[in-house]
DRENDO-1510 file (C-alpha; in Angstrom, 1 decimal, always signed):
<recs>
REC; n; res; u; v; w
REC; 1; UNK; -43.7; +79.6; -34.5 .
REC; 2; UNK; -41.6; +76.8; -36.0 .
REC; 3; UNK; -44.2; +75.8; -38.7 .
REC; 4; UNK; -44.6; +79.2; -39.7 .
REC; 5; UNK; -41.0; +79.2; -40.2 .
REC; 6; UNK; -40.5; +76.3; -41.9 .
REC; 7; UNK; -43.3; +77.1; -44.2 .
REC; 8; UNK; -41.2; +80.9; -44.9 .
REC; 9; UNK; -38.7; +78.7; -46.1 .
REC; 10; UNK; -40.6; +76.9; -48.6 .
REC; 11; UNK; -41.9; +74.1; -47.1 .
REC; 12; UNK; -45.4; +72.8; -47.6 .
REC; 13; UNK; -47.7; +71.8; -44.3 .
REC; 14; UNK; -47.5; +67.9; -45.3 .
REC; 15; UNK; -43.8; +68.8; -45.2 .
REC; 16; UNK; -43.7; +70.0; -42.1 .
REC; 17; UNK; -46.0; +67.3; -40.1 .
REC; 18; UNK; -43.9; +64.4; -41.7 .
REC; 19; UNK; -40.4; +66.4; -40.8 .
REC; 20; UNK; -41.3; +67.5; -37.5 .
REC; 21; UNK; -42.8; +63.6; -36.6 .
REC; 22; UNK; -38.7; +62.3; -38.0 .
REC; 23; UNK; -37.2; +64.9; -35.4 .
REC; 24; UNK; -39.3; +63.3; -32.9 .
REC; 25; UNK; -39.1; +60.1; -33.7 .
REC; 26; UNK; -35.2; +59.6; -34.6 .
REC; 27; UNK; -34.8; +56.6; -37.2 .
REC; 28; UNK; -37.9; +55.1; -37.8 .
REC; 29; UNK; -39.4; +53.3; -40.7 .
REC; 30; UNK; -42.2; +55.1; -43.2 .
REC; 31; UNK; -45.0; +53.3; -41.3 .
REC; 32; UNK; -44.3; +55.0; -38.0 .
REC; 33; UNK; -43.5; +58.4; -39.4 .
REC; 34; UNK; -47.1; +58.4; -41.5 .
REC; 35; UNK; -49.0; +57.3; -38.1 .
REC; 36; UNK; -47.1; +60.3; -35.7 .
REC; 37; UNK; -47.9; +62.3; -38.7 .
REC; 38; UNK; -51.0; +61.0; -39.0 .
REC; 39; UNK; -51.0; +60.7; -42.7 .
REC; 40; UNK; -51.2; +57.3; -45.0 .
REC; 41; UNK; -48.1; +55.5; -45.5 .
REC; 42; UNK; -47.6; +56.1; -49.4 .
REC; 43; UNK; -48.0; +60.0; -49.1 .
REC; 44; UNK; -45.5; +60.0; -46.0 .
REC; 45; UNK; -43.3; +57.7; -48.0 .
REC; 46; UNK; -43.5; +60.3; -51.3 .
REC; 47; UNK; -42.8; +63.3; -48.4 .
REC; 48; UNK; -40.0; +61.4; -47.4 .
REC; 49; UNK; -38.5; +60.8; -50.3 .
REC; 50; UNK; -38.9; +64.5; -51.5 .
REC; 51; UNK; -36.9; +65.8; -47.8 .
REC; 52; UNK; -34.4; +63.6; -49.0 .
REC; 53; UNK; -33.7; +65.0; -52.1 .
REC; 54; UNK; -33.7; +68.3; -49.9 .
REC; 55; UNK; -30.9; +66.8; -48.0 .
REC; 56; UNK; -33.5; +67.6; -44.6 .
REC; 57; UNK; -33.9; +63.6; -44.2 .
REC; 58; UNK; -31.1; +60.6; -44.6 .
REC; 59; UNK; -32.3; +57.0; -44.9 .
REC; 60; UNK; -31.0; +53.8; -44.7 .
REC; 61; UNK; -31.8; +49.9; -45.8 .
REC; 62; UNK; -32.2; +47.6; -42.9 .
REC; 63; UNK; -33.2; +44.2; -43.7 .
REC; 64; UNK; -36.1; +44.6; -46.7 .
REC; 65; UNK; -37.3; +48.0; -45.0 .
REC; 66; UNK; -35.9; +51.7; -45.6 .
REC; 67; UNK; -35.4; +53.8; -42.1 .
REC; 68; UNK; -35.3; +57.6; -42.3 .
REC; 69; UNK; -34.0; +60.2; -39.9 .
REC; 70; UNK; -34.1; +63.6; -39.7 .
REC; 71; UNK; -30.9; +65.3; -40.7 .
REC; 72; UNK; -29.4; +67.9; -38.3 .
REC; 73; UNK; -31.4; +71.0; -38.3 .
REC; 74; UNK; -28.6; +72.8; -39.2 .
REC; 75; UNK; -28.9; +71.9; -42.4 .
REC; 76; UNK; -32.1; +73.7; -42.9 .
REC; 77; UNK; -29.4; +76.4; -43.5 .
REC; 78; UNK; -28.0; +74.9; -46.6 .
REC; 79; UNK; -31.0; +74.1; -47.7 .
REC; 80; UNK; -32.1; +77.8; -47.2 .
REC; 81; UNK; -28.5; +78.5; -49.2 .
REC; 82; UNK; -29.1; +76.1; -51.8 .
REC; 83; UNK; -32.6; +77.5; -52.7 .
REC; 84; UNK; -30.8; +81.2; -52.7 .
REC; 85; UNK; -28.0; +80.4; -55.0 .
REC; 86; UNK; -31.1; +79.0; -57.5 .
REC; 87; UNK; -33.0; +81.5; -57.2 .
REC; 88; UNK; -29.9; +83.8; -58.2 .
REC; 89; UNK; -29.2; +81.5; -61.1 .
REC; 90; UNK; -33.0; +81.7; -62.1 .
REC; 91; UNK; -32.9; +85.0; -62.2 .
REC; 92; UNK; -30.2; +85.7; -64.4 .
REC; 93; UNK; -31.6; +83.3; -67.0 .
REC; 94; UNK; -35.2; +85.4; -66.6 .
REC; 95; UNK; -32.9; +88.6; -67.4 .
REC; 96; UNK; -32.4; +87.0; -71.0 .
REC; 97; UNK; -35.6; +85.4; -71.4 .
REC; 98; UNK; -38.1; +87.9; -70.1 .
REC; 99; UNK; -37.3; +89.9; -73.5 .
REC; 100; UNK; -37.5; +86.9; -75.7 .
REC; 101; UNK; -41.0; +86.3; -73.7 .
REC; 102; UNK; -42.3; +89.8; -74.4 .
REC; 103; UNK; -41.7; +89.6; -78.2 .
REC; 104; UNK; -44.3; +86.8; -77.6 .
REC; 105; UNK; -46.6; +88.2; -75.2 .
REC; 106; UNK; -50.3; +89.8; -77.0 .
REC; 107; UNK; -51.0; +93.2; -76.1 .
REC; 108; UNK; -54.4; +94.8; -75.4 .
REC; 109; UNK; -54.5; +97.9; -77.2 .
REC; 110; UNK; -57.8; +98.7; -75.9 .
REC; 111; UNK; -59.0; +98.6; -72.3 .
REC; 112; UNK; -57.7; +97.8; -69.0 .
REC; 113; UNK; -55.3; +95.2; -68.0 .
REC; 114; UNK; -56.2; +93.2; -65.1 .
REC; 115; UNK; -54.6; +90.7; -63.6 .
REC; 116; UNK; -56.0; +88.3; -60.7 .
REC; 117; UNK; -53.5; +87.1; -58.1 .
REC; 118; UNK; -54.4; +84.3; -55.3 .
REC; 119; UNK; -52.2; +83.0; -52.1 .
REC; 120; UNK; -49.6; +84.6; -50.4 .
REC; 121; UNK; -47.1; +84.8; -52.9 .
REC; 122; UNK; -49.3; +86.2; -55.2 .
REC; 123; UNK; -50.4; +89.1; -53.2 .
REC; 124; UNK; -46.5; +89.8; -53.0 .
REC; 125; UNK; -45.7; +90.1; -56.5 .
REC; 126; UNK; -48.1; +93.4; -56.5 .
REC; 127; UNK; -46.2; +94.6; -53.5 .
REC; 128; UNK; -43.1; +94.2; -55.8 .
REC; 129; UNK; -44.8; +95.6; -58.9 .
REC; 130; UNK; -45.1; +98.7; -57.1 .
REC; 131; UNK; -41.6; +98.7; -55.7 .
REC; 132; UNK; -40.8; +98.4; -60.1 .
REC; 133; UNK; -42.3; +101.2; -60.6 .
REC; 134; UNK; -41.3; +103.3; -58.2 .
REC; 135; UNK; -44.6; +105.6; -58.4 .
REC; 136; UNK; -45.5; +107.4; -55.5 .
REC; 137; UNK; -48.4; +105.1; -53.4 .
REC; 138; UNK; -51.8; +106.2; -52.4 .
REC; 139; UNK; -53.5; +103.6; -50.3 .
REC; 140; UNK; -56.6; +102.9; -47.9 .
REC; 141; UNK; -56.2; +100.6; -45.0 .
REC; 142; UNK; -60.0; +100.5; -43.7 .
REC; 143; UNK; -61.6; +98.6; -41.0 .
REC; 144; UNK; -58.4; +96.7; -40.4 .
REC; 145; UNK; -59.4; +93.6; -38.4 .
REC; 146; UNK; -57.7; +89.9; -39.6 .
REC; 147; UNK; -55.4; +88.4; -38.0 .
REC; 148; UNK; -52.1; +88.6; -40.7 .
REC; 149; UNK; -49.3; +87.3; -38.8 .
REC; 150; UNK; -48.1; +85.5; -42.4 .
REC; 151; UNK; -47.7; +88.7; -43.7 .
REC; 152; UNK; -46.1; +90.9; -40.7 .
REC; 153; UNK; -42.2; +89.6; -41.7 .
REC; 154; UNK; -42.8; +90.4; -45.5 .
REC; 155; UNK; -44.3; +94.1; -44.9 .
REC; 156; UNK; -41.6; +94.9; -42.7 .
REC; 157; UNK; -39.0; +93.6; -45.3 .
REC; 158; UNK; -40.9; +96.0; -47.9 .
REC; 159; UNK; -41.3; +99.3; -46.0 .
REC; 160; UNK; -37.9; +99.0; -46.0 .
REC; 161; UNK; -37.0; +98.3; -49.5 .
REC; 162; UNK; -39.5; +100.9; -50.7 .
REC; 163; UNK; -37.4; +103.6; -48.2 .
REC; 164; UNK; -34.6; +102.8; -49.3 .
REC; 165; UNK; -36.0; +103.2; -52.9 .
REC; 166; UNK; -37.3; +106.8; -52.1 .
REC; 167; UNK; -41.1; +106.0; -52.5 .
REC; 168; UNK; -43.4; +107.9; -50.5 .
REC; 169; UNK; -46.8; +107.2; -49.7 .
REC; 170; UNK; -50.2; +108.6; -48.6 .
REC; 171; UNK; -52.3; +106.5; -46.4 .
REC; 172; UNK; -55.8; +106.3; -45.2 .
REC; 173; UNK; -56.8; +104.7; -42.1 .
REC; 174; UNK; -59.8; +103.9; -39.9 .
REC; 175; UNK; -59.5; +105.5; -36.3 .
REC; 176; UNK; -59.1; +102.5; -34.2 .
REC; 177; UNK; -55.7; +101.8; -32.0 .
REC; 178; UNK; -53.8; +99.9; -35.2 .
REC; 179; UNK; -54.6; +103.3; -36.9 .
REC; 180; UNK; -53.4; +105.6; -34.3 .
REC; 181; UNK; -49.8; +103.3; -33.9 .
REC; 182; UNK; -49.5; +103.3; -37.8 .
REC; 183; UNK; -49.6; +106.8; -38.0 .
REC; 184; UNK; -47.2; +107.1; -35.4 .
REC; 185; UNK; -44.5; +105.6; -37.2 .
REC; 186; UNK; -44.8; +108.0; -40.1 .
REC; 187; UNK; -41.7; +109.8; -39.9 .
REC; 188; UNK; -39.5; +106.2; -39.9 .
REC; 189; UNK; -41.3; +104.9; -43.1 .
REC; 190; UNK; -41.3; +108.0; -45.5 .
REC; 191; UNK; -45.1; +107.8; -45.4 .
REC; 192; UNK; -48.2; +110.5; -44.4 .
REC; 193; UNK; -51.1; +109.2; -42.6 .
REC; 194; UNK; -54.7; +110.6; -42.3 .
REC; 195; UNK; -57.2; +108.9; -40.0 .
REC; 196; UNK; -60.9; +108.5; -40.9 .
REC; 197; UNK; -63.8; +107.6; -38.9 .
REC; 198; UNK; -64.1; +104.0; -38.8 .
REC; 199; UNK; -68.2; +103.8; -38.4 .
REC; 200; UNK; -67.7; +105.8; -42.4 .
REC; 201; UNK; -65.6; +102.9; -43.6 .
REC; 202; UNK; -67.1; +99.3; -42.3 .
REC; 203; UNK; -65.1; +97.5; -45.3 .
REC; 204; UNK; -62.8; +95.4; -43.4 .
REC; 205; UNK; -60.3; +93.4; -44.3 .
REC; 206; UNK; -59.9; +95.1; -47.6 .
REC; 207; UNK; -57.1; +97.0; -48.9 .
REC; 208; UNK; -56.4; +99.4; -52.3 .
REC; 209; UNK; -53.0; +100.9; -53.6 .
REC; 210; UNK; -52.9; +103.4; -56.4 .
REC; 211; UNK; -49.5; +104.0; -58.3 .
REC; 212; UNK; -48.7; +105.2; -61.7 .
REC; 213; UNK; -51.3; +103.4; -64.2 .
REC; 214; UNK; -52.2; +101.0; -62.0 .
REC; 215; UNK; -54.2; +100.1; -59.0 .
REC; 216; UNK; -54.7; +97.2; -56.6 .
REC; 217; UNK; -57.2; +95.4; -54.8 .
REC; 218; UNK; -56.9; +92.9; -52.4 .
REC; 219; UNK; -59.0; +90.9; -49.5 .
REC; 220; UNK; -57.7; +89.0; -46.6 .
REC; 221; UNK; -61.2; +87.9; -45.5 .
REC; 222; UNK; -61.2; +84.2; -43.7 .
REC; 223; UNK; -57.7; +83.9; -43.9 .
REC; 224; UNK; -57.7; +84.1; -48.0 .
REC; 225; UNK; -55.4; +85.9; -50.1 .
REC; 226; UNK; -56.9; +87.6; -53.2 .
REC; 227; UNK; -55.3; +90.7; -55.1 .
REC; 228; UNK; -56.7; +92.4; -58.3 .
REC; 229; UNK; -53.9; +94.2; -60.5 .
REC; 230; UNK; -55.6; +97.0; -62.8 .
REC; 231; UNK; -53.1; +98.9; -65.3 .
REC; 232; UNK; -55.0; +101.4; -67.0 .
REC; 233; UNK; -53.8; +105.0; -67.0 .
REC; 234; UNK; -57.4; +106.7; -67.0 .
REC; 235; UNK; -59.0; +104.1; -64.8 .
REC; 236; UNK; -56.1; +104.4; -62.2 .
REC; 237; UNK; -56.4; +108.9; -62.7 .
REC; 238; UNK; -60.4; +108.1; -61.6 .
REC; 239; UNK; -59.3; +106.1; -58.5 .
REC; 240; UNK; -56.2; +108.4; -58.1 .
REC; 241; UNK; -59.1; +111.9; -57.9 .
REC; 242; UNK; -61.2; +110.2; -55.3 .
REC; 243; UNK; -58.4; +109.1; -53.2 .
REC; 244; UNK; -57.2; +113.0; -53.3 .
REC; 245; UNK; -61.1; +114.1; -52.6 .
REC; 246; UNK; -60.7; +111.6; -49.6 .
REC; 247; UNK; -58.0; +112.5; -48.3 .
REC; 248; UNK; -58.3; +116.5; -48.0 .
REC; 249; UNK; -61.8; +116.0; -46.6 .
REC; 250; UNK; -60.3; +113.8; -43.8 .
REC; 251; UNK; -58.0; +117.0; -42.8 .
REC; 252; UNK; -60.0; +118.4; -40.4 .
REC; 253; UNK; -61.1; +115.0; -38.9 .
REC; 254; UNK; -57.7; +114.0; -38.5 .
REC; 255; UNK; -55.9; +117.1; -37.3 .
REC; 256; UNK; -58.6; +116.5; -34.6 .
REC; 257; UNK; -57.3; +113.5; -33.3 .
REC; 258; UNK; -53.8; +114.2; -34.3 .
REC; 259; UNK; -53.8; +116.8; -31.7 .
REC; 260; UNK; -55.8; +114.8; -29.4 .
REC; 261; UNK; -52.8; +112.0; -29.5 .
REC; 262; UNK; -50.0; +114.1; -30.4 .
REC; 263; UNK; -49.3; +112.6; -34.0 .
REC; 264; UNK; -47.9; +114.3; -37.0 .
REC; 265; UNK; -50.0; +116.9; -38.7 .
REC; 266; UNK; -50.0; +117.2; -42.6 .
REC; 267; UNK; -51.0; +120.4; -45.0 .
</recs>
């Protein structure tokens, strides 16, 4: 719970160990930190240096060796602020340099675009391309089975951004108890849900949006985060058609069980 807050807030694991060990510990010197942290003493010192310049550590010079201590963690707030008010800054600079940047840029007159995208925060920035666009969203959610906690906080956060930017969205979904809760919710989230059986779709761990030109892949198989951006107007109508072929054939199947559980119905 704490490290996967502290990693939200930017940051890294080795960040974490060597902070969390100075909280413990009080005022120590770098050797004692590294061993509760159980890394060498140069990277701790390097660490240490780097939450001091994030204002999370203070040190002090006692005889020929450097102490640090961990700062109040109160000021994990500023920090927090501090990173805000740059990223506000950075992005009024990117207002006048992203057109500067596309008088640069190459274009591909011919063929599909495709874009690969690893990590966390890449799989994001396709969430937010399709908040951009503002397209409607077609998507299948199949065989749902990791374990995404890292991701839980940022879907709520963008359910409700694209509500509140009026996107709607179709989704597919394997019959199993996440399905059935999902669908549920569909009146909240300006979204329509169709269930299909889950012994037809064994692809877990796997995801695909469609909106506008473009369409999405990802995989969050052993913990790994992997998304494929396609923009391609022709390629993304093919995907688009045998979304809409899947999706009226699952009517019957999911009125069934719609009835069954007492979940919304959809023409």
């Amino acid at each position: 719970m704490i490290e996967q807050a502290l990693l939200d807030i930017g940051l890294s694991e080795k960040e974490i160990n060597i902070y969390i060990a100075s909280l413990k510990l009080g005022s120590q010197p770098v050797s004692l930190v590294a061993k509760q942290a159980n890394v060498n003493r140069t990277t701790a010192y390097v660490i240490l240096k780097g939450l001091f310049e994030k204002g999370l550590v203070s040190k002090y010079l006692k005889g020929d060796v450097w102490f640090f201590t961990a700062t109040q963690p109160e000021n994990l707030s500023i920090y927090v602020d501090r990173k805000k008010k740059e990223l506000d800054l950075a992005q009024e600079h990117l207002g006048e340099l992203v057109p500067e940047l596309r008088k640069l840029m190459t274009y591909a007159h011919e063929g599909a675009m495709v874009q690969l995208f690893e990590g966390l925060d890449g799989v994001k920035m396709i969430y937010d391309q399709t908040l951009k666009l503002k397209a409607p969203i077609s998507e299948y959610l199949l065989d749902y089975n990791c374990d995404l906690r890292k991701m839980w906080d940022f879907w709520d956060v963008y359910i409700s951004r694209r509500v509140a930017l009026d996107i709607p969205m179709r989704l597919l979904i394997t019959d199993d108890e996440l399905g059935i809760r999902t669908k549920k919710k569909d009146p909240a989230v300006l979204r329509r849900t169709r269930l299909v059986p889950k012994e037809r779709f064994p692809h877990g761990n796997n995801l695909i949006m469609i909106f506008g030109d473009h369409y999405a892949y990802f995989s969050y198989a052993d913990d790994k985060f992997v998304g494929a951006l396609i923009h391609d107007k022709y390629l993304a109508s093919m995907e688009q058609s045998i979304f809409d072929f899947v999706w009226d054939s699952a009517k019957a199947y999911d009125d069934k069980l719609a009835k069954k559980y007492k979940l919304p119905i959809y023409d």
